[in-house]
MISEVEX-592417 format. One line per field, with one value per residue (C-alpha): residue number from 1; chain; z, x, y. Coordinates in nm, 2 decimals. Each point is the difference from the previous one (the first is absolute). Example, Ala and Ser with C-alpha at 12.3 -4.5 7.8 and 13.67 -1.06 7.14 Angstrom:
# MISEVEX-592417
num 1:2
chaine A:A
z 0.78:-0.07
x 1.23:0.14
y -0.45:0.34
***
This chain:
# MISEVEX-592417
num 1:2:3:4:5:6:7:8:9:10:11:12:13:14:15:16:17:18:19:20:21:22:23:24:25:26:27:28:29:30:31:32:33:34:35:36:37:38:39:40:41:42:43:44:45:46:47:48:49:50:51:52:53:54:55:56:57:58:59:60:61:62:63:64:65:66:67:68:69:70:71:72:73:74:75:76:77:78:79:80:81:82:83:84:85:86:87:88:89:90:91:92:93:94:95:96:97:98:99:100:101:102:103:104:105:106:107:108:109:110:111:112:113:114:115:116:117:118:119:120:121:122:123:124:125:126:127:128:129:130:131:132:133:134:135:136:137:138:139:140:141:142:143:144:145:146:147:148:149:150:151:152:153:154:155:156:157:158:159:160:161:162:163:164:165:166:167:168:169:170:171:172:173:174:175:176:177:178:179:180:181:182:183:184:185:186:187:188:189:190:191:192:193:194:195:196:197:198:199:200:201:202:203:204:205:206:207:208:209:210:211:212:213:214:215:216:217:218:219:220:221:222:223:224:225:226:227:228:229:230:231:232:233:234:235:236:237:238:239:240:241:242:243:244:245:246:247:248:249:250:251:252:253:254:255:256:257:258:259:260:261:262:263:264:265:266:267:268:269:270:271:272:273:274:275:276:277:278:279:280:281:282:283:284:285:286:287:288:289:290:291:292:293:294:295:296:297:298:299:300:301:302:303:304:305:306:307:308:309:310:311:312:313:314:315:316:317:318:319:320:321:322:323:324:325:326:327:328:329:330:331:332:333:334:335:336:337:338:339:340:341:342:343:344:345:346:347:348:349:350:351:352:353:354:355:356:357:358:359:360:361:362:363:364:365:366:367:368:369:370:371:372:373:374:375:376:377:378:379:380:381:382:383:384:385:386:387:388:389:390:391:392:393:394:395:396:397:398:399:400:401:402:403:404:405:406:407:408:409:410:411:412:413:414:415:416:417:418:419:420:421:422:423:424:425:426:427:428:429:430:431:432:433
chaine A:A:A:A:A:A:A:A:A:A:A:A:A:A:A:A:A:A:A:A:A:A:A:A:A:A:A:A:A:A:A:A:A:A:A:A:A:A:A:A:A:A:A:A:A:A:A:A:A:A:A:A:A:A:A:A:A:A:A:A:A:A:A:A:A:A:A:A:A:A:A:A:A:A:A:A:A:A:A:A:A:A:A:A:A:A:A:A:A:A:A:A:A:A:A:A:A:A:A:A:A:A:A:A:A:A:A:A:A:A:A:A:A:A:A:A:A:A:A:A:A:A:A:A:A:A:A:A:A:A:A:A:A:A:A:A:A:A:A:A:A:A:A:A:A:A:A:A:A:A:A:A:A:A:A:A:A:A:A:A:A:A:A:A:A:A:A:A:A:A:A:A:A:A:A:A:A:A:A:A:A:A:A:A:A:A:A:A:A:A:A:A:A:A:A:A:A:A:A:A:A:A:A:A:A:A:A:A:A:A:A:A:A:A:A:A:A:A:A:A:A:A:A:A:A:A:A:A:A:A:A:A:A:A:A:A:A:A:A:A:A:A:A:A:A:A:A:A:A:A:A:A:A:A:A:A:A:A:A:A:A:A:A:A:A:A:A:A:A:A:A:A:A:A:A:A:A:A:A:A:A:A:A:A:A:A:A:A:A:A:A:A:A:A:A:A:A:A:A:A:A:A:A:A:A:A:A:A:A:A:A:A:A:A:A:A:A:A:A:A:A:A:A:A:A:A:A:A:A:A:A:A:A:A:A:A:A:A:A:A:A:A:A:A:A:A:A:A:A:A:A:A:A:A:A:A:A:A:A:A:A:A:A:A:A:A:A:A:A:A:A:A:A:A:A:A:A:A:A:A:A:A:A:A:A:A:A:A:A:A:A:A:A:A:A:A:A:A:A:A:A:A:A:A:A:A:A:A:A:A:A:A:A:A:A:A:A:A:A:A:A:A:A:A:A:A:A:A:A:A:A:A:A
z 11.08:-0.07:0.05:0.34:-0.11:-0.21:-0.23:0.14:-0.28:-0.31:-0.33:-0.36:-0.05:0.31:-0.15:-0.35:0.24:0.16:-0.36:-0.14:0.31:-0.05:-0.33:0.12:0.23:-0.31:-0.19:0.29:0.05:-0.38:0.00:0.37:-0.18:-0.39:0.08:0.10:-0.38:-0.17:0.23:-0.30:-0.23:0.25:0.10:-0.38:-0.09:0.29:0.03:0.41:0.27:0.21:0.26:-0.29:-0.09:0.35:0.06:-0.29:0.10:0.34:-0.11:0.02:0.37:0.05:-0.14:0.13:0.35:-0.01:-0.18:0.29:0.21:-0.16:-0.20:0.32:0.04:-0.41:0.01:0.30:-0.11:-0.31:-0.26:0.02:-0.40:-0.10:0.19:-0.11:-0.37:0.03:0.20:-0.26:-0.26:0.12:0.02:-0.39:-0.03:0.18:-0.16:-0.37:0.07:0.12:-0.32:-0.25:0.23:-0.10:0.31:0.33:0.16:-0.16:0.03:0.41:-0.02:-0.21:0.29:0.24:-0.17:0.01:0.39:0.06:-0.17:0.18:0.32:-0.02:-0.08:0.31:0.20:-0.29:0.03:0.37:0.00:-0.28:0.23:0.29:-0.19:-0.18:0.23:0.31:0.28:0.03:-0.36:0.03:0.08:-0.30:-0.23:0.18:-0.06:-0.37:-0.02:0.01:-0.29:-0.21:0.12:-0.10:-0.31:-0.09:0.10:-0.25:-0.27:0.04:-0.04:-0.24:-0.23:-0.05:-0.02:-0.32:-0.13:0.06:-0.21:-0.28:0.00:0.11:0.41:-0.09:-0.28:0.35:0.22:-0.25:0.00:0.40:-0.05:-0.20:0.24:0.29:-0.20:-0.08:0.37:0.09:-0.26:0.13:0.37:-0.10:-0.20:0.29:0.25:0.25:0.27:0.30:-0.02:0.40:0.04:-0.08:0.24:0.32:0.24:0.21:0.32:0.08:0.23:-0.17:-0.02:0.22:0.01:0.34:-0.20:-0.21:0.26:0.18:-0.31:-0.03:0.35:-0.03:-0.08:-0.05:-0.38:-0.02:0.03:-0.23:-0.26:-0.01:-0.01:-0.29:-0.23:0.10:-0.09:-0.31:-0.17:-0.07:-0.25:-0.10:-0.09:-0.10:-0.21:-0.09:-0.18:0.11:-0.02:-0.37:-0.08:0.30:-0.14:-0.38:0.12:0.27:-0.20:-0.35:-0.07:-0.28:0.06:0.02:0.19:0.29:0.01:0.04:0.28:0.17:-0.12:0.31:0.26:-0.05:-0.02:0.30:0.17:-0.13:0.13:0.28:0.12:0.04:0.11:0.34:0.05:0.05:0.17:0.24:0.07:0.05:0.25:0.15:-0.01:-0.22:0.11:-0.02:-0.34:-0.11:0.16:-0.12:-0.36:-0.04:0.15:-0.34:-0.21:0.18:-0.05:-0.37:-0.10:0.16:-0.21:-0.30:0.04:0.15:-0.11:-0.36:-0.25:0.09:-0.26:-0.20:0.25:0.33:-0.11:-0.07:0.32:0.19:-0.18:0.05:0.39:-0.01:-0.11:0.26:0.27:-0.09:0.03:0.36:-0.04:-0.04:0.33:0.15:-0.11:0.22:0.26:0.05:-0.07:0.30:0.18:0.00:0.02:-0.31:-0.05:-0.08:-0.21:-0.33:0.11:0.18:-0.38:-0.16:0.22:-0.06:-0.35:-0.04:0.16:-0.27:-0.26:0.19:0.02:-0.38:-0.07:0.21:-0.12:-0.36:-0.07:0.26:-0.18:-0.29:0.19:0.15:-0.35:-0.12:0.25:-0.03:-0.38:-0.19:-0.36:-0.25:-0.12:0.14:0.08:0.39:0.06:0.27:0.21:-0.03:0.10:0.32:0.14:-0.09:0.10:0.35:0.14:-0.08:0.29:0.23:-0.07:0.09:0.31:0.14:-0.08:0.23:0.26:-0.04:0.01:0.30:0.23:-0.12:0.11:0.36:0.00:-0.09:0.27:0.28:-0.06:0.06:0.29:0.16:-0.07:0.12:0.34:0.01:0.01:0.25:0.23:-0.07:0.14:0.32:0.09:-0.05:0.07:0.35:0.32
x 10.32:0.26:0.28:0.23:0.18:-0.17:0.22:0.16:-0.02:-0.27:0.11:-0.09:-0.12:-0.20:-0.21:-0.01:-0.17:-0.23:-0.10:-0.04:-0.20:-0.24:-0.07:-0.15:-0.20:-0.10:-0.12:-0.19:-0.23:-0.09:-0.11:-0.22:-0.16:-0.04:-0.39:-0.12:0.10:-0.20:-0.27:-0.26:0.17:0.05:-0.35:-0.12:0.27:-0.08:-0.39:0.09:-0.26:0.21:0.05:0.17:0.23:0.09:0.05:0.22:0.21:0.02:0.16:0.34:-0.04:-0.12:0.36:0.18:-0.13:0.11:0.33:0.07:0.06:0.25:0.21:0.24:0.11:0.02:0.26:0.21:0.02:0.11:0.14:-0.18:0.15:-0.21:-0.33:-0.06:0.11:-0.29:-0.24:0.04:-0.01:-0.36:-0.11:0.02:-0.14:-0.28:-0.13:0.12:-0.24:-0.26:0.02:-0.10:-0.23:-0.34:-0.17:-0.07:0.18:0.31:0.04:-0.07:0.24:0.24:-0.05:0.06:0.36:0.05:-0.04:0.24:0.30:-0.08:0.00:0.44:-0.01:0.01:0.15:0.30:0.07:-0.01:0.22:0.25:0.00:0.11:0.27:0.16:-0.03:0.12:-0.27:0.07:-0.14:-0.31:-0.25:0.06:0.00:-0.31:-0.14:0.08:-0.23:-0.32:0.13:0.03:-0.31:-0.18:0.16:-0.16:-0.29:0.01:0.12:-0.31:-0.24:0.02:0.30:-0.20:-0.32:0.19:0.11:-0.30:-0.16:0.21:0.07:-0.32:0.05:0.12:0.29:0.11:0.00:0.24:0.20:0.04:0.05:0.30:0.11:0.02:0.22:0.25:-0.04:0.08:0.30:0.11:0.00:0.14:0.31:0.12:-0.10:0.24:-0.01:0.24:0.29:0.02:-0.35:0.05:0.29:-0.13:-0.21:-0.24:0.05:-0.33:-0.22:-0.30:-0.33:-0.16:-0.37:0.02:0.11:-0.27:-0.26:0.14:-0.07:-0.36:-0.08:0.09:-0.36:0.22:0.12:-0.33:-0.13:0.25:-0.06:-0.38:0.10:0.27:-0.29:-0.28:0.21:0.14:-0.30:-0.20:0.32:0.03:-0.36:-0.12:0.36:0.00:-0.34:-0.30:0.15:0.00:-0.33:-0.13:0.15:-0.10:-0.38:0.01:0.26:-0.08:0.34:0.13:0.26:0.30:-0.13:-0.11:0.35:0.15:-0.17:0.01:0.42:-0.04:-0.11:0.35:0.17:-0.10:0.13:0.31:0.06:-0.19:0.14:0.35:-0.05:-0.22:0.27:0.19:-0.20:-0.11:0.37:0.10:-0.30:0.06:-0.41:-0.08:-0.27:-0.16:0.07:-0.10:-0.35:0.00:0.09:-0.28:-0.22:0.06:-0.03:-0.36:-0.14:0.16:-0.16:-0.35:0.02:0.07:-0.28:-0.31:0.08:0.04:0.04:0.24:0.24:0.29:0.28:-0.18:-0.08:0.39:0.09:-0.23:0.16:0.33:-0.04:-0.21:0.32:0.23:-0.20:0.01:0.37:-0.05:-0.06:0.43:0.00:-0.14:0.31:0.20:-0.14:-0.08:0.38:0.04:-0.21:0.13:0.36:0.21:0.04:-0.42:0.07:-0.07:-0.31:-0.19:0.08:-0.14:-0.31:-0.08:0.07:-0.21:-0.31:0.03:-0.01:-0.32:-0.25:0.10:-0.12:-0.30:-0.08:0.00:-0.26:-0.22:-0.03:-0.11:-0.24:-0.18:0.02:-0.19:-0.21:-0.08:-0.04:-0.28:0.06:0.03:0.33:0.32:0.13:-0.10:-0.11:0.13:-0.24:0.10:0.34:-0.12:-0.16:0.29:0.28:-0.12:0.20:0.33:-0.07:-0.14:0.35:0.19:-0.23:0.05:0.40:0.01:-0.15:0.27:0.26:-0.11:-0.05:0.33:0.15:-0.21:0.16:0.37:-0.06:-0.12:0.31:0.23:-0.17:-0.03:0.37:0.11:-0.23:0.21:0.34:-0.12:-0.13:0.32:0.20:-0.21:0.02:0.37:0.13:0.20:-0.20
y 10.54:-0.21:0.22:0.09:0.31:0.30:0.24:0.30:0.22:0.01:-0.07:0.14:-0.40:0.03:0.27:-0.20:-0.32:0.26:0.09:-0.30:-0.13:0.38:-0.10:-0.30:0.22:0.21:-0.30:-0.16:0.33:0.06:-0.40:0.05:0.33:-0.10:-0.08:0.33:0.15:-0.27:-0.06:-0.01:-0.18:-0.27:-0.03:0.01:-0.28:-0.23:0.08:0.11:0.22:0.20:-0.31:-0.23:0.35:0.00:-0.35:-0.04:0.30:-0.10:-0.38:0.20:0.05:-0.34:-0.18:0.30:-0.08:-0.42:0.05:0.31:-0.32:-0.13:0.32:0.07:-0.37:-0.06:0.33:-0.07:-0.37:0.02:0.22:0.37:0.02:-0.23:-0.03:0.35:-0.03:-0.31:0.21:0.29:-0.29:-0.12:0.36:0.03:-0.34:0.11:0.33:-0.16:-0.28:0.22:0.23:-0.30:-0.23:-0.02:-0.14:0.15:-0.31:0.03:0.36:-0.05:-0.27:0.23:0.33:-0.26:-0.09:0.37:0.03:-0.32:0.23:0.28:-0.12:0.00:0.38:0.13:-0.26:0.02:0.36:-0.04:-0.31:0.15:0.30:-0.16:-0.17:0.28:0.30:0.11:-0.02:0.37:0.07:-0.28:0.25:0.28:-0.37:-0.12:0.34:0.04:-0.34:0.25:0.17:-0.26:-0.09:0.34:-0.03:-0.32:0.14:0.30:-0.21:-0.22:0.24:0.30:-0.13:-0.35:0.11:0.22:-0.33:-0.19:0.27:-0.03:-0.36:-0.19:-0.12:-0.38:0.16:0.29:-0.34:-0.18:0.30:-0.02:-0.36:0.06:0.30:-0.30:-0.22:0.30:0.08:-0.36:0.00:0.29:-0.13:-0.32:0.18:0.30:-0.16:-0.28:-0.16:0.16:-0.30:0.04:-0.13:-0.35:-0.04:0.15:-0.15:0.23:0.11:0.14:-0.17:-0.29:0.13:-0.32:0.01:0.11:0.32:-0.01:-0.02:0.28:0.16:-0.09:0.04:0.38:0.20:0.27:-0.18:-0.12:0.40:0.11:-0.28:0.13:0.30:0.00:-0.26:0.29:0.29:-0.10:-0.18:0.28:0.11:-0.31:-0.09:0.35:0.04:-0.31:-0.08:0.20:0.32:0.03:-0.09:0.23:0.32:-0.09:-0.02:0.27:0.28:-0.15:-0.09:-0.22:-0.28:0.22:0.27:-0.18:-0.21:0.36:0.11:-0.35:0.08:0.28:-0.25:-0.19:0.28:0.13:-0.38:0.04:0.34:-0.06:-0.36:0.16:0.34:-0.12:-0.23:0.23:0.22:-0.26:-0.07:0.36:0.04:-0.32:0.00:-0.31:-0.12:0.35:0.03:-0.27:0.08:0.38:-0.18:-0.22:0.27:0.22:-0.34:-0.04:0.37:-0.01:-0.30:0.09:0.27:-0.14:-0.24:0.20:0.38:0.02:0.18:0.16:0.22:-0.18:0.19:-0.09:-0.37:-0.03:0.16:-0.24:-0.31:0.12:0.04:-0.29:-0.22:0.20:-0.06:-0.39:0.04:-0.03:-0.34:-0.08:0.09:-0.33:-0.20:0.31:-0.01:-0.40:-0.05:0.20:-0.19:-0.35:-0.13:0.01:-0.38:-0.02:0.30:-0.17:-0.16:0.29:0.18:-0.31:-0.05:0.40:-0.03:-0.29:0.21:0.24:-0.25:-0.20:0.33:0.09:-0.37:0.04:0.33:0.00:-0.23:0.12:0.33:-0.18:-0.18:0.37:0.10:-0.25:-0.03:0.37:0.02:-0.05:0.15:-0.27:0.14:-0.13:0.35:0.10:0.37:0.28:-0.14:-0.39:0.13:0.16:-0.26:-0.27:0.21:0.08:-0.22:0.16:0.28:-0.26:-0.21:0.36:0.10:-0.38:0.10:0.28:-0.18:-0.28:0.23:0.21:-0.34:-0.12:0.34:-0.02:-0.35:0.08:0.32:-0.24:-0.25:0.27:0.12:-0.31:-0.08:0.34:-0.07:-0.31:0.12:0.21:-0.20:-0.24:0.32:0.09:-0.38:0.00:0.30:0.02:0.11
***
């Protein structure tokens, strides 16, 4: 940050910037999830196996991940105003392009332009934070950000699958691309840059790459960034493309149908993000959560996958918990922020962030490749069975997340001990005979 001094008291403005900066948020989701509603017509318009679907949904992650690199510096160097206004800018760019291309190349090239935008949402809303609010309040903001979050989420399912419906999928995508540039209007319009943060110089010590280093050398992040990637991407990739079809061949859903019950995945992130927050903080039993948390998300999904059919009210209730459980996965940024000194702060969030983005990369177009490799009907749509074998992995990713978790606990549990043993022995040595 480039600031010395934070407010002391939040301001009805301060809310209107946290807005502003969730709408972004909003927008970014409904752009990473407008695949999984329109699956077939994508395939059927660009002549793609399940691989090519995947690999063309997966280009987001792959710009997302480069331009992660760079977001923090862009924002802290120059004006936060107007970096996001042009991130939100090549968001619309991005999907508008996509919506009238008519060759596979272009419409990677166009996904890729989308994940280049949204790599400033969350950085932005954390940066805008920051500067607006008083480091008393940064946690409630920080924890409104899965909210906005979850409602993205919702809004990219059942609500466009509706207009994708009714309109054709390139006419819903021009209609989001026309959202982003009121979004970016908007942005541009309420929101200012604080005056004091041009004047003041900071006062907080350089990251050096000594810093850094410290950083990487800790397996502790390292554990927690596998763990936050392996947790999430099961949501992600099951949510966010494979989902959809799964439930239309295995529940005989239409379109809409299965958006709504994917809907209760999200929902059960947004409630679920927050409220183990808090319960984790009011236990003072992170880690544990976070490990009884994925443990739900890893029966739910096992479920889903191998013990269908199940009826209409016990196949929401498993995708709701499902999603809840995966709320677990917040709790990495906790609880590796508690683990390093404040000044690296920024980049331990980066580096975990950045393994979330990486496995939803990997992941995406490996599923397509099992379903391909599995399917052997001439038709491009894959069967129950297809989906089985290709979405396997997802438990695997949540089983190998447990196990990350538990040795990162056994790790954080053996540094206190042996620093506890230390201060002890420091006092025997010293203390008078």
């Amino acid at each position: 940050m480039t600031l010395n001094t934070a407010p002391s008291k939040t301001t009805g403005y301060a809310w209107l910037v946290a807005a502003c900066n969730g709408l972004f948020l909003l927008y970014k989701y409904i752009l990473q999830l407008f695949p999984s509603v329109m699956t077939q017509d994508l395939m059927q318009t660009f002549h793609l196996h399940g691989a090519g679907l995947g690999n063309l949904a997966a280009t987001y992650f792959y710009s997302f991940l480069i331009m992660q690199l760079f977001s923090g510096y862009l924002l802290d160097r120059f004006s936060p105003r107007i970096i996001t206004t042009c991130a939100i800018l090549f968001c619309a760019l991005g999907v508008g392009s996509f919506a009238i291309t008519q060759t596979l190349f272009m419409a990677e090239c166009a996904r890729a332009l989308i994940g280049i935008g949204v790599a400033f949402a969350t950085v932005s809303y954390l940066k805008q934070a920051a500067i607006w609010f008083p480091p008393k309040q940064l946690a409630l903001v920080g924890g409104l950000l899965a909210s906005a979050v979850g409602l993205g989420a919702l809004i990219g399912q059942a609500p466009l699958a509706h207009l994708v419906q009714a309109w054709g999928w390139r006419q819903a995508l021009i209609g989001c691309s026309i959202l982003g540039l009121g979004i970016a209007a908007l942005y541009f319009t309420l929101v200012h840059d604080k005056p004091s943060m041009h004047h003041t110089t900071s006062t907080q010590p350089t990251i050096n790459r000594q810093a850094i280093m410290t950083v990487l050398k800790n397996r502790r992040n390292w554990l927690l960034a596998g763990y936050s990637g392996l947790a999430f991407s099961p949501l992600a990739v099951f949510g966010g493309l494979w989902g959809n079809p799964f439930l239309q061949s295995t529940y005989h859903l239409n379109t809409i149908e299965s958006a709504q019950y994917i809907t209760l995945a999200f929902l059960g992130l947004g409630i679920g993000s927050p409220v183990l927050g808090w319960l984790a903080d009011r236990l003072n039993r992170r880690m544990d959560i976070m490990i009884t948390a994925t443990i739900i998300s890893l029966i739910t999904l096992t479920l889903l996958l191998t013990s269908y059919p199940f009826n209409h009210t016990v196949l929401r209730l498993l995708l709701f918990l499902f999603g809840l459980g995966t709320g677990g996965f917040m709790l990495g940024f906790t609880v590796a922020k508690t683990l390093n000194p404040t000044m690296v702060a920024a980049t331990v969030v980066a580096m975990i962030n950045t393994g979330d983005a990486l496995f939803g990369a990997i992941t995406e177009p490996l599923v397509g490749f099992l379903l391909d490799h599995h399917h052997t009907g001439g038709s491009l749509a894959f069967s129950t069975q297809d989906f089985q074998y290709g979405l396997v992995i997802l438990p695997g990713y949540l089983i190998v997340a447990v196990a990350c978790a538990i040795w990162a606990k056994v790790y954080t549990t053996q540094n206190k001990q042996g620093h506890m043993s230390k201060k002890y022995t420091n006092r025997v040595r010293y203390a008078p005979s």
